[in-house]
C-alpha positions in Angstrom: 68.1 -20.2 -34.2 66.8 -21.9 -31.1 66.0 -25.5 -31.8 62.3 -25.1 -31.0 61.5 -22.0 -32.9 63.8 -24.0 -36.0 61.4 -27.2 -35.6 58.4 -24.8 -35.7 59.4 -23.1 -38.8 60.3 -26.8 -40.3 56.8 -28.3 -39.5 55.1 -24.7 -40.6 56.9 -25.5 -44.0 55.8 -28.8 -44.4 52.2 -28.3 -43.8 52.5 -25.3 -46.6 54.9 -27.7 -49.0 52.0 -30.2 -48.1 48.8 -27.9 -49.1 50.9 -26.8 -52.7 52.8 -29.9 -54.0 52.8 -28.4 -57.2 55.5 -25.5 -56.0 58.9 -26.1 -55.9 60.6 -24.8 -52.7 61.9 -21.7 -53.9 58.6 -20.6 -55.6 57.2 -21.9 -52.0 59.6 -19.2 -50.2 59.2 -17.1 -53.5 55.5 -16.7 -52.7 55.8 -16.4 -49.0 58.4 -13.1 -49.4 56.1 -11.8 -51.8 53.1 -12.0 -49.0 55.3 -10.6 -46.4 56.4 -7.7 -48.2 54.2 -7.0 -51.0 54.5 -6.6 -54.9 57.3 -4.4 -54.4 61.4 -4.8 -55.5 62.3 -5.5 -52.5 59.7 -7.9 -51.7 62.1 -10.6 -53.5 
């Protein structure tokens, strides 16, 4: 990944870990699958 788009996604992912401290990280990346794909199977 190039090192700027990586330190993008990293400060993207603290705001959102920031704005939901009650989620664990994988419900955080749980949650953000389920937005990109839908309620769907392959969603997760």
């Amino acid at each position: 990944m190039i090192t700027s788009v990586r330190q993008e996604l990293l400060a993207v992912l603290t705001e959102l870990s920031a704005a939901c401290p009650e989620m664990r990280f994988g419900q955080l990346i749980a949650n953000l699958s389920t937005l990109a794909k839908g309620l769907s199977a392959e969603g997760l």
